[in-house]
PDB file of N, CA, C and O in Angstrom:
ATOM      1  N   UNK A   1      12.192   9.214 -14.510  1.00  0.00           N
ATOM      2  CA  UNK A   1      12.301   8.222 -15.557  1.00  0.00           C
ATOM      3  C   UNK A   1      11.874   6.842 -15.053  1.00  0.00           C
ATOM      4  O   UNK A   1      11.210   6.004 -15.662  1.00  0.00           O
ATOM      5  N   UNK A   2      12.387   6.772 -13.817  1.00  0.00           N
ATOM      6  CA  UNK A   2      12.001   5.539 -13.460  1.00  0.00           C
ATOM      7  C   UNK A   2      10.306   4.779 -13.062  1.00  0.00           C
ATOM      8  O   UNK A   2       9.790   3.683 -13.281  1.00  0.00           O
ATOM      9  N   UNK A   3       9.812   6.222 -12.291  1.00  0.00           N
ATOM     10  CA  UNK A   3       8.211   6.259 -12.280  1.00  0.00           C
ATOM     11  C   UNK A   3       7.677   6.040 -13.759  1.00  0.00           C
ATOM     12  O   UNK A   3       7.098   4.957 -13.840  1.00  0.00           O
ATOM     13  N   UNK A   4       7.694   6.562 -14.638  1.00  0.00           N
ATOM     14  CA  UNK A   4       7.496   6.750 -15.736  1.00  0.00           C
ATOM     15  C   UNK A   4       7.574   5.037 -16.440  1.00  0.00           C
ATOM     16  O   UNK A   4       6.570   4.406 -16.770  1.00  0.00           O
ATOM     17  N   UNK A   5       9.024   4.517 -16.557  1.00  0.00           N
ATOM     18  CA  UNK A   5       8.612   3.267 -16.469  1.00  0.00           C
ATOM     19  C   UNK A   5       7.581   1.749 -15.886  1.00  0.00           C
ATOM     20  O   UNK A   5       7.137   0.664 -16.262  1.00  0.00           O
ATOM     21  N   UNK A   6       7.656   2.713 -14.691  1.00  0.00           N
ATOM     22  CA  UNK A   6       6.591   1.541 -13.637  1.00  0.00           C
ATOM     23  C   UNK A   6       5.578   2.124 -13.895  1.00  0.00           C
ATOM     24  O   UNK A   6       4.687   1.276 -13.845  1.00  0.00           O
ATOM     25  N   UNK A   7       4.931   3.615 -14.289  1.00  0.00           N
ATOM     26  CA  UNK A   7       3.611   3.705 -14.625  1.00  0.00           C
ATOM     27  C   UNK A   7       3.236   3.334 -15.835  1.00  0.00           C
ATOM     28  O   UNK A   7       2.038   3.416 -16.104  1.00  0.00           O
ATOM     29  N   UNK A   8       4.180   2.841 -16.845  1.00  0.00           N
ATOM     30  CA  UNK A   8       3.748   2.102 -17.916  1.00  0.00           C
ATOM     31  C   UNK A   8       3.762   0.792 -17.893  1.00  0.00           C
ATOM     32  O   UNK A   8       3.308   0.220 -18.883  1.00  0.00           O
ATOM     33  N   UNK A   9       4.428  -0.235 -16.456  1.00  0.00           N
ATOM     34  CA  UNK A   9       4.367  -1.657 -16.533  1.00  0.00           C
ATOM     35  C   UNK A   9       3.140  -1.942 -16.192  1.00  0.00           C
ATOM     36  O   UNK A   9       2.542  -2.955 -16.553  1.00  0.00           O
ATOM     37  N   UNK A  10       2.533  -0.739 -15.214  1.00  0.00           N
ATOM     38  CA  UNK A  10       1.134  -1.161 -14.244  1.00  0.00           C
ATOM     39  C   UNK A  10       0.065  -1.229 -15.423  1.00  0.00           C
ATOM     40  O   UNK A  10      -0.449  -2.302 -15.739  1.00  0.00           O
ATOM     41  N   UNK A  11      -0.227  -0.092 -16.024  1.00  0.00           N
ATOM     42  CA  UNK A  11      -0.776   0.280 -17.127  1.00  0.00           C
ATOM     43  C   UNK A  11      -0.883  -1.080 -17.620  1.00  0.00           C
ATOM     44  O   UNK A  11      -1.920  -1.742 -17.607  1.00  0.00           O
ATOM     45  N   UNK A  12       0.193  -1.445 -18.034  1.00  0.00           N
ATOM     46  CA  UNK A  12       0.059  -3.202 -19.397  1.00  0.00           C
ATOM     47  C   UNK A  12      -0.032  -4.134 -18.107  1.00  0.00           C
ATOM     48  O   UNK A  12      -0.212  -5.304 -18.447  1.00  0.00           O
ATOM     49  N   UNK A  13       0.027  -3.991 -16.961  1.00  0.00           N
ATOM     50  CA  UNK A  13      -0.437  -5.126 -16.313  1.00  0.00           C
ATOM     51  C   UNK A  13      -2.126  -4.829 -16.023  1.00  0.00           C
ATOM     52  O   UNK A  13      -2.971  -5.717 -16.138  1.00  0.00           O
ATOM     53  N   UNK A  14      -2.381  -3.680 -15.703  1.00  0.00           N
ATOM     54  CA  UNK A  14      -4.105  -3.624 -15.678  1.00  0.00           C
ATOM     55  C   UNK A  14      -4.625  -3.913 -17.439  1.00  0.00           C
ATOM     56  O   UNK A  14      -5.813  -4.224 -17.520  1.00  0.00           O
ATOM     57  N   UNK A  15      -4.117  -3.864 -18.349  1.00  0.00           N
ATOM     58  CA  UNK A  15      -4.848  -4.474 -19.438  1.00  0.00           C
ATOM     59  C   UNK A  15      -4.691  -5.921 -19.550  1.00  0.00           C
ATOM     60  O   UNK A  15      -5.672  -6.660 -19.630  1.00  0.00           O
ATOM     61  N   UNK A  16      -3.412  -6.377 -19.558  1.00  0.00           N
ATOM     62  CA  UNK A  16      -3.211  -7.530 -19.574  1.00  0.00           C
ATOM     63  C   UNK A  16      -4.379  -8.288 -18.723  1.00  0.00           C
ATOM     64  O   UNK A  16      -5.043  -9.173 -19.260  1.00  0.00           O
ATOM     65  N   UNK A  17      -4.644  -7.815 -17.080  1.00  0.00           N
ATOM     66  CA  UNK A  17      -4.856  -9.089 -16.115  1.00  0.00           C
ATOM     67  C   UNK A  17      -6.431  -8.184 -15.852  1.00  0.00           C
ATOM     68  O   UNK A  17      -7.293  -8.947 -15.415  1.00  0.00           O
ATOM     69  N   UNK A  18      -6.649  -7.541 -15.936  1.00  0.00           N
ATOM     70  CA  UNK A  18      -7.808  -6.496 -15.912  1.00  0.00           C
ATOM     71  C   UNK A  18      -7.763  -6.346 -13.902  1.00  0.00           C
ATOM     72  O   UNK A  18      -8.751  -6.721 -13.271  1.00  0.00           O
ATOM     73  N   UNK A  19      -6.629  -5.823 -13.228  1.00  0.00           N
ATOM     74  CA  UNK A  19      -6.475  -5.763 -12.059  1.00  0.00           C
ATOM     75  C   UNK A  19      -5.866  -4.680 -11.886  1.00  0.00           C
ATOM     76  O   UNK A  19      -5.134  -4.347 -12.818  1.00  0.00           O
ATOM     77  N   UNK A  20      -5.927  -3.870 -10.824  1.00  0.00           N
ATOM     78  CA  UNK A  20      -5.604  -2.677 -10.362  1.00  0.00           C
ATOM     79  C   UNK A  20      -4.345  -3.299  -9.514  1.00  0.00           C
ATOM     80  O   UNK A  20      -4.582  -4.100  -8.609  1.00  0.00           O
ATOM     81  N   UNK A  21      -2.955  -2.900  -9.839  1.00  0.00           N
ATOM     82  CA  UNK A  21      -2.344  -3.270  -8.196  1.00  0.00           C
ATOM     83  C   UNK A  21      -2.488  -2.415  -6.887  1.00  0.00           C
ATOM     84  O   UNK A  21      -2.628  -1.196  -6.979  1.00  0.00           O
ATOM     85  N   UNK A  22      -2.455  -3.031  -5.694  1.00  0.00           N
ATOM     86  CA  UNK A  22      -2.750  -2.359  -4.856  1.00  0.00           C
ATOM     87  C   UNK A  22      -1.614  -2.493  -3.474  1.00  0.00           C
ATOM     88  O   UNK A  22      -1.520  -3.474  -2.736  1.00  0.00           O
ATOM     89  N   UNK A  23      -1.025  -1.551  -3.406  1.00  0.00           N
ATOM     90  CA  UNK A  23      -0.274  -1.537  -1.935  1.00  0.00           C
ATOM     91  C   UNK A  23      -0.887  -1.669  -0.424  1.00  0.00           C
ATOM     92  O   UNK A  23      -2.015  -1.215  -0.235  1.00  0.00           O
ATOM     93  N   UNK A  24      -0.401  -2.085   0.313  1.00  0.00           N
ATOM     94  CA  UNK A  24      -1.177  -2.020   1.586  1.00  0.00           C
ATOM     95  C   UNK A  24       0.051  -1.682   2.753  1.00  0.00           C
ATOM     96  O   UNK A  24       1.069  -2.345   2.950  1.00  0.00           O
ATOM     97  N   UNK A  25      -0.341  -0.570   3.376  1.00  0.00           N
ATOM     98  CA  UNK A  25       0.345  -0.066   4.293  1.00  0.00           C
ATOM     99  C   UNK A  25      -0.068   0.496   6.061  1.00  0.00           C
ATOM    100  O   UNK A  25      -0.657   1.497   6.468  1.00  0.00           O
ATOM    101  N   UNK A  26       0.609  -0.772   6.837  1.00  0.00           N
ATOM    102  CA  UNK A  26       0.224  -0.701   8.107  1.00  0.00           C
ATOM    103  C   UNK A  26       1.378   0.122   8.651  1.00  0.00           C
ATOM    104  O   UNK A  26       2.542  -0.242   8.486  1.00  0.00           O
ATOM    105  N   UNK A  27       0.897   1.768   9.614  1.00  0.00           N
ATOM    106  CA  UNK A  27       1.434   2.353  10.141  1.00  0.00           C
ATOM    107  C   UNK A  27       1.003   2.208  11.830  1.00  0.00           C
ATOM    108  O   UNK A  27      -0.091   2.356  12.375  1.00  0.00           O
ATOM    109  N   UNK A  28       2.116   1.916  12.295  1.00  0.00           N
ATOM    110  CA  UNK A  28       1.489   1.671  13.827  1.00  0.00           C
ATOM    111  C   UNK A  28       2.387   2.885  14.404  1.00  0.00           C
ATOM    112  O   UNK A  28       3.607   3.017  14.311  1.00  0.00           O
ATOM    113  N   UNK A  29       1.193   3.963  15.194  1.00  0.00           N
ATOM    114  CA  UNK A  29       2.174   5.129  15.936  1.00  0.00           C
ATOM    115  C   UNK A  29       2.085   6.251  15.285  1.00  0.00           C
ATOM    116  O   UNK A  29       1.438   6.232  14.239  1.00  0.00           O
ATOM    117  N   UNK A  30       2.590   7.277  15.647  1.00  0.00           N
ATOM    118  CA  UNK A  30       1.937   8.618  14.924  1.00  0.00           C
ATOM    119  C   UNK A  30       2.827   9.249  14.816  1.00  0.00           C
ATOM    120  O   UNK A  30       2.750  10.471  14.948  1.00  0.00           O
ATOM    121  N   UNK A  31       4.040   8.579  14.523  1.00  0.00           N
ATOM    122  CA  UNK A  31       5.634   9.202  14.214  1.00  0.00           C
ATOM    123  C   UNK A  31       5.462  10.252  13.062  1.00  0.00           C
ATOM    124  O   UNK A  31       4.843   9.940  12.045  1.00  0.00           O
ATOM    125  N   UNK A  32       6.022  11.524  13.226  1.00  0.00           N
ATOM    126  CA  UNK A  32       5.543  12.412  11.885  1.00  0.00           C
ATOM    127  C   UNK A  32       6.466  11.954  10.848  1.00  0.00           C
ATOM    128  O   UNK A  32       6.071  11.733   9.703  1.00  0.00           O
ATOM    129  N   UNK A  33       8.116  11.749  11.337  1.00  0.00           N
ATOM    130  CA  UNK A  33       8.418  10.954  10.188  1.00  0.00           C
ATOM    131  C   UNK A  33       8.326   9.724   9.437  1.00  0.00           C
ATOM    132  O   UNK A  33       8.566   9.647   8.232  1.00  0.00           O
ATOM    133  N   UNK A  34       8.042   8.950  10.034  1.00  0.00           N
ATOM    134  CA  UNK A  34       6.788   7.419   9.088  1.00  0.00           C
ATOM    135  C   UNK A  34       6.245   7.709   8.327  1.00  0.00           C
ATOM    136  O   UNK A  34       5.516   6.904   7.746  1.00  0.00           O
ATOM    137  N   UNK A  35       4.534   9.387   9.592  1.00  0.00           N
ATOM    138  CA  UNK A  35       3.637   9.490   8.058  1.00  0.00           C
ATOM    139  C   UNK A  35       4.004  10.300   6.943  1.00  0.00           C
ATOM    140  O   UNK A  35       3.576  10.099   5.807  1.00  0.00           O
ATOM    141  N   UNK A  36       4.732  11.145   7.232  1.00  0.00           N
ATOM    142  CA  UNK A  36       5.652  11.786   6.244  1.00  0.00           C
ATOM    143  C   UNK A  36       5.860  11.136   5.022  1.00  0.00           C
ATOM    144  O   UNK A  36       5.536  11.656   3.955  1.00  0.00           O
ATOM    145  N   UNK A  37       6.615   9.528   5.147  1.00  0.00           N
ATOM    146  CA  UNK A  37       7.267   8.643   4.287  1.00  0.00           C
ATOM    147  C   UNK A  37       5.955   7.668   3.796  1.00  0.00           C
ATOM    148  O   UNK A  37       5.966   7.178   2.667  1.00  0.00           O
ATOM    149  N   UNK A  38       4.983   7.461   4.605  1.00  0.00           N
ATOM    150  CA  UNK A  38       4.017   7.012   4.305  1.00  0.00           C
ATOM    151  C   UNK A  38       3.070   7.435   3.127  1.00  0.00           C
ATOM    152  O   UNK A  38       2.513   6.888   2.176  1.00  0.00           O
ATOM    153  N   UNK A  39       3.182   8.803   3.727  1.00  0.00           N
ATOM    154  CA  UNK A  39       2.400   9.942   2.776  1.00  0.00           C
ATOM    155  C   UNK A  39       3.339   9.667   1.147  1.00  0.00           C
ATOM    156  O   UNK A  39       2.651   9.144   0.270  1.00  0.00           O
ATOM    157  N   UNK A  40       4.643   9.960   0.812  1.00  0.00           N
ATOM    158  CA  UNK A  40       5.076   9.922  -0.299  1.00  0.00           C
ATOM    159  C   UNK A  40       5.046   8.939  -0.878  1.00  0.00           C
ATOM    160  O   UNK A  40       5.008   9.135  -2.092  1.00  0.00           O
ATOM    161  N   UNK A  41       5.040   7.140  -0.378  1.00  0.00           N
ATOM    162  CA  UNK A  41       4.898   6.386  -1.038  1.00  0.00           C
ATOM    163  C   UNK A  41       3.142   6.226  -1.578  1.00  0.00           C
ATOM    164  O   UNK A  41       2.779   5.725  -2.642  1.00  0.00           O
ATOM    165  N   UNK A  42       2.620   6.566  -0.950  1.00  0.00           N
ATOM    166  CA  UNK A  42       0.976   7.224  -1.500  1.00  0.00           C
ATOM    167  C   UNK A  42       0.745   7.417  -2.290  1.00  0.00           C
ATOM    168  O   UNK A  42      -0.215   7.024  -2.953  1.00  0.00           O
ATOM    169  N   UNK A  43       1.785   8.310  -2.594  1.00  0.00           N
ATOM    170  CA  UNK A  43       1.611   9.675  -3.646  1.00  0.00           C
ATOM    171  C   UNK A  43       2.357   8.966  -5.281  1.00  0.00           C
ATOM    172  O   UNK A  43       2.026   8.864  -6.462  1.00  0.00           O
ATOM    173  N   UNK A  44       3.530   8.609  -4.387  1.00  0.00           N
ATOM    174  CA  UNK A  44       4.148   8.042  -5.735  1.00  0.00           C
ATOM    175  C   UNK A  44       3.469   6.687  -6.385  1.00  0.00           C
ATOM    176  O   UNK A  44       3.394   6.404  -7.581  1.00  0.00           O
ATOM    177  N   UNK A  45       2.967   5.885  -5.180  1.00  0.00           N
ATOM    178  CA  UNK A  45       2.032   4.863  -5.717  1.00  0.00           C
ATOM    179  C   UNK A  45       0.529   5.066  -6.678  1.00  0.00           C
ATOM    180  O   UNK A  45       0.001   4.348  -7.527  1.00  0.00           O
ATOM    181  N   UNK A  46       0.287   5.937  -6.292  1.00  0.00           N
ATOM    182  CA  UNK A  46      -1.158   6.979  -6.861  1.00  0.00           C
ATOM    183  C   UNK A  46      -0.581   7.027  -8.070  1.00  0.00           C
ATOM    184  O   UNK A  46      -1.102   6.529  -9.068  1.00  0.00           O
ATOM    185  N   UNK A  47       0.699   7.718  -8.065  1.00  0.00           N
ATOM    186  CA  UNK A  47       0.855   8.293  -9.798  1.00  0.00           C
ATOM    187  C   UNK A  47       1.253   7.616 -10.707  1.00  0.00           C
ATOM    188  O   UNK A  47       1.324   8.052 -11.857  1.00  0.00           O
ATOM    189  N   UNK A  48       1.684   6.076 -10.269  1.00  0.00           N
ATOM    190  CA  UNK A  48       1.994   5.088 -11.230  1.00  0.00           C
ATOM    191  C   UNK A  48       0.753   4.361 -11.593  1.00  0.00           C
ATOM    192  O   UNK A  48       0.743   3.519 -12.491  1.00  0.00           O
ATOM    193  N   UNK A  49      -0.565   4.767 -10.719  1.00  0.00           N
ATOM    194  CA  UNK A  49      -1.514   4.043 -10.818  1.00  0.00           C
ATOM    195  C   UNK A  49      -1.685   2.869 -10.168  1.00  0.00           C
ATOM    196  O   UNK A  49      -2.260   1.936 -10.729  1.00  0.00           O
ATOM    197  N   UNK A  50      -1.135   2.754  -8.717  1.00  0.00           N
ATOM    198  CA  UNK A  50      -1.500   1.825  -7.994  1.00  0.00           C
ATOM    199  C   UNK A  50      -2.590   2.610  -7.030  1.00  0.00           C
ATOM    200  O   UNK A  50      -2.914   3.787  -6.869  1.00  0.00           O
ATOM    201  N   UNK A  51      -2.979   1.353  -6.480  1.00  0.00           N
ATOM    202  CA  UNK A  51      -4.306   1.576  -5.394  1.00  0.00           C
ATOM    203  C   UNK A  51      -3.804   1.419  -3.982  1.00  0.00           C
ATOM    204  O   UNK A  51      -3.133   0.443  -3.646  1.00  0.00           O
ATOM    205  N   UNK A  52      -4.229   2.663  -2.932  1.00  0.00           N
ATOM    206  CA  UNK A  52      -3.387   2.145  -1.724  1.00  0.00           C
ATOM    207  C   UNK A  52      -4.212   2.022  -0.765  1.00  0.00           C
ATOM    208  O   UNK A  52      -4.928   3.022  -0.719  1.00  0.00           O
ATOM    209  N   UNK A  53      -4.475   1.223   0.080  1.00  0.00           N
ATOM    210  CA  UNK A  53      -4.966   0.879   1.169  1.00  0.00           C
ATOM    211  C   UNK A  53      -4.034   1.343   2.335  1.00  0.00           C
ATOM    212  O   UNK A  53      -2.839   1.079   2.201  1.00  0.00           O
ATOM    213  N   UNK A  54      -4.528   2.151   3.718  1.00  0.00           N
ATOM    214  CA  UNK A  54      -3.631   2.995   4.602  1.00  0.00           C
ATOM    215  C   UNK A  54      -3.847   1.912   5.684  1.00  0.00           C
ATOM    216  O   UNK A  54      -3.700   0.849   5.080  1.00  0.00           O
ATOM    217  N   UNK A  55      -4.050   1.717   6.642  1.00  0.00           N
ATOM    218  CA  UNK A  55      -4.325   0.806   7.713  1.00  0.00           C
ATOM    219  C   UNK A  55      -3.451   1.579   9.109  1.00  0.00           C
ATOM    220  O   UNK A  55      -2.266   1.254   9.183  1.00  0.00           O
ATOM    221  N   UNK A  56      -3.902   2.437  10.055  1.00  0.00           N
ATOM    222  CA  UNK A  56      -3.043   3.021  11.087  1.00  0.00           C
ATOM    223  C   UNK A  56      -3.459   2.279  12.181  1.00  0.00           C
ATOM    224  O   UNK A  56      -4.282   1.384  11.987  1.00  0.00           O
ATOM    225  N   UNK A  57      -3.070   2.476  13.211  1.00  0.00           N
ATOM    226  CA  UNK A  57      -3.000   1.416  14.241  1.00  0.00           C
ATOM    227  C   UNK A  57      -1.982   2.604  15.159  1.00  0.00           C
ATOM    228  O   UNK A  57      -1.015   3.199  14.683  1.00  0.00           O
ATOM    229  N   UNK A  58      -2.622   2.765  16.876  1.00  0.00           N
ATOM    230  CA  UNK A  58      -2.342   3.468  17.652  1.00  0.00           C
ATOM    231  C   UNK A  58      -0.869   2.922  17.950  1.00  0.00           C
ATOM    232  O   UNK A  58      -0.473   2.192  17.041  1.00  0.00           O
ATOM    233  N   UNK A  59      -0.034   3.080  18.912  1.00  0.00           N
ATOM    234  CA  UNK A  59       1.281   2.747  19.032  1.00  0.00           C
ATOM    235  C   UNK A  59       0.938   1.294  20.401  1.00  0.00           C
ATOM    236  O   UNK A  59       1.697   0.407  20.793  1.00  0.00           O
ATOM    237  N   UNK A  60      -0.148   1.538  20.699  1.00  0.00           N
ATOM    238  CA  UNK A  60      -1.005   0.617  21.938  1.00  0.00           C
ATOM    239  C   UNK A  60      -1.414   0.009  21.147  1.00  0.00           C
ATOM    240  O   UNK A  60      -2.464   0.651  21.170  1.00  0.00           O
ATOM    241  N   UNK A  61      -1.643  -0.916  20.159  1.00  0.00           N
ATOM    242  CA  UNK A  61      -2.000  -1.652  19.407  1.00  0.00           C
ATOM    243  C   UNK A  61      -1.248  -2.847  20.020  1.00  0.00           C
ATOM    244  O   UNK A  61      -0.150  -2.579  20.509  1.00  0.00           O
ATOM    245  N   UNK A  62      -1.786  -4.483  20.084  1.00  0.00           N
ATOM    246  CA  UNK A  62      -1.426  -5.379  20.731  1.00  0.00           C
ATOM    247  C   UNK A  62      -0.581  -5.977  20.012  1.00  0.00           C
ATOM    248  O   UNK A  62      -0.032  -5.115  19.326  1.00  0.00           O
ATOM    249  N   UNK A  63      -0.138  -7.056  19.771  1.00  0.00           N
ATOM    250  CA  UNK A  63       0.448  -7.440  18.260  1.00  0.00           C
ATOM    251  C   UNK A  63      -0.207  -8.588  17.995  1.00  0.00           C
ATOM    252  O   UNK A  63      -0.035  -9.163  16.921  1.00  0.00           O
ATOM    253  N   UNK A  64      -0.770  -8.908  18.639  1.00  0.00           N
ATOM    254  CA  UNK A  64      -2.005 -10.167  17.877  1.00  0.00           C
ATOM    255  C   UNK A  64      -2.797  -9.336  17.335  1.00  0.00           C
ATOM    256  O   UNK A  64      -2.697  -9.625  16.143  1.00  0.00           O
ATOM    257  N   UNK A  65      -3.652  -8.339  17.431  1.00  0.00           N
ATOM    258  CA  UNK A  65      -4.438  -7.515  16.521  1.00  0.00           C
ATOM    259  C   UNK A  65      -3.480  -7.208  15.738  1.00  0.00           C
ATOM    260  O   UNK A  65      -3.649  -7.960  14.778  1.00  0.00           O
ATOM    261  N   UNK A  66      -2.109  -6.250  15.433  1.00  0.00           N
ATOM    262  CA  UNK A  66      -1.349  -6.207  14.015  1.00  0.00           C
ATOM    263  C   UNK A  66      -1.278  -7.556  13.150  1.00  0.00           C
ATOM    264  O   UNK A  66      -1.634  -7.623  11.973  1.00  0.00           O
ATOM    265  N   UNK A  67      -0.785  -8.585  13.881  1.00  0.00           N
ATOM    266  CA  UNK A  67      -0.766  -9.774  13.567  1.00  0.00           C
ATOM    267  C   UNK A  67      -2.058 -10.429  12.139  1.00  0.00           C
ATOM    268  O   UNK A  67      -2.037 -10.718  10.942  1.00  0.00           O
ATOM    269  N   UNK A  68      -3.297 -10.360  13.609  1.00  0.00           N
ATOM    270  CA  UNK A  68      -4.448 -10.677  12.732  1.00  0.00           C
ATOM    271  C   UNK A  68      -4.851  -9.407  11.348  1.00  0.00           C
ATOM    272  O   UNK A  68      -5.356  -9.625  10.247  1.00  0.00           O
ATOM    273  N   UNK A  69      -4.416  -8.168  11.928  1.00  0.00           N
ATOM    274  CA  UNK A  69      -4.738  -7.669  10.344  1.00  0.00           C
ATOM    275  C   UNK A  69      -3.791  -7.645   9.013  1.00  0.00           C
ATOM    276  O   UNK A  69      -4.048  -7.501   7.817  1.00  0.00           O
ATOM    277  N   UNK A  70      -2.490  -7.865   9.805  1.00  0.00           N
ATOM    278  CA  UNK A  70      -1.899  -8.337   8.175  1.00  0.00           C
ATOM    279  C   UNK A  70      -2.044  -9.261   7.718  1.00  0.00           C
ATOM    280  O   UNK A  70      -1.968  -9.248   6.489  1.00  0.00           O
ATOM    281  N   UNK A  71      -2.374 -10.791   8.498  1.00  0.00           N
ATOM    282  CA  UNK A  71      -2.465 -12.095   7.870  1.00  0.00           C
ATOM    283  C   UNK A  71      -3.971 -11.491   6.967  1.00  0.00           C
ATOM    284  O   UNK A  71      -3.984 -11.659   5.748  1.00  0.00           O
ATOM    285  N   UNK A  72      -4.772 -11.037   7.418  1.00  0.00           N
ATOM    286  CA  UNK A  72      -6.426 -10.700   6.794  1.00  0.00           C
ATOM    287  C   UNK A  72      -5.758  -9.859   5.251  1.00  0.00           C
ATOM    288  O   UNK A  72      -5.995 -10.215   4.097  1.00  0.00           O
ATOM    289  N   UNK A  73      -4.792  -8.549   5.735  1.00  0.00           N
ATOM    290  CA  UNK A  73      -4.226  -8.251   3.884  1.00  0.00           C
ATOM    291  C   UNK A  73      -3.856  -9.353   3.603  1.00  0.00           C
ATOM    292  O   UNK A  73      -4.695  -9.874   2.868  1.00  0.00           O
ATOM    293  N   UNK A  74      -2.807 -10.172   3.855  1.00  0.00           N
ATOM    294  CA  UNK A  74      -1.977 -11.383   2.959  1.00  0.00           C
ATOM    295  C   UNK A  74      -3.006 -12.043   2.046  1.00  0.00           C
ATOM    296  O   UNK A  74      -2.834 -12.331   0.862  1.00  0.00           O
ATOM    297  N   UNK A  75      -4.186 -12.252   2.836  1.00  0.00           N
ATOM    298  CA  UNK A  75      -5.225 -13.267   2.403  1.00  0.00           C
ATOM    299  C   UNK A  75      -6.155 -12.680   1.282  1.00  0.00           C
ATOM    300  O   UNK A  75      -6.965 -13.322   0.613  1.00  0.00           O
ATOM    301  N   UNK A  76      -5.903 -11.429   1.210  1.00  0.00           N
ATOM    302  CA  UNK A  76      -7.662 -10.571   0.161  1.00  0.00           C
ATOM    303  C   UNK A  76      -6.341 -10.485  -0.771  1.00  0.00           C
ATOM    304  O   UNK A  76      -5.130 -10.265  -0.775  1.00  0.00           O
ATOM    305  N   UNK A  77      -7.886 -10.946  -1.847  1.00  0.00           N
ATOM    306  CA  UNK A  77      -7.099 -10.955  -3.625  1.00  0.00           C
ATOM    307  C   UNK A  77      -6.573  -9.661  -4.101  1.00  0.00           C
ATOM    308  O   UNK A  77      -5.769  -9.552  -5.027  1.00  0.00           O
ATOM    309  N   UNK A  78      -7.180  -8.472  -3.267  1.00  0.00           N
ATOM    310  CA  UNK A  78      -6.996  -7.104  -4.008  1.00  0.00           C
ATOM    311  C   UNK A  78      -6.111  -6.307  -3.541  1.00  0.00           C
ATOM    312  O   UNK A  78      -6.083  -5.098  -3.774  1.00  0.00           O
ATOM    313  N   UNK A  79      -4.952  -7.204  -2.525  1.00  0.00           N
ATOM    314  CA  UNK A  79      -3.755  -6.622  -2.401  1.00  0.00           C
ATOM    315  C   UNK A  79      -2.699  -7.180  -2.729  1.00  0.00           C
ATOM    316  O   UNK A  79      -2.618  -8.406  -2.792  1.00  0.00           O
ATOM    317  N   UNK A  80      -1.607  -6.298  -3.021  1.00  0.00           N
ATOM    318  CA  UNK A  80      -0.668  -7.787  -3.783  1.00  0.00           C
ATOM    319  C   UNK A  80       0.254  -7.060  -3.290  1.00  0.00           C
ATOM    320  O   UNK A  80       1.431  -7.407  -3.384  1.00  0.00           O
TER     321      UNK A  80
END
């Protein structure tokens, strides 16, 4: 019921604003339970009609490179 509601707010927000919303999700590490949880918000984001951007990143990832790629999502119009 509740999907069902948010796939009808997205819906009147892509007519309203003529914009897709879009999630963005940085997974750092190859934990099966993350992508597991990663994977379902995907799925459930997909079916309300959002757009998802994945972004993985090894567990050796520095944190000035995590750093610099989330400030780079914060900044693009087509993630919100």
């Amino acid at each position: 019921q509740v999907r069902e509601e948010v796939k009808e707010r997205v819906h009147a927000f892509k007519q309203q604003h003529d914009v897709t919303p879009c999630l963005a999700v940085v997974l750092v590490g190859q934990r099966p339970d993350s992508q597991s949880y990663v994977r379902a918000k995907a799925k459930a984001a997909n079916e309300v009609g959002c757009r998802i951007v994945n972004v993985d990143f090894p567990e050796s990832v520095s944190e000035a490179e995590l750093l610099r790629k989330i400030s780079q999502l914060n900044a693009e119009d087509s993630v919100h």
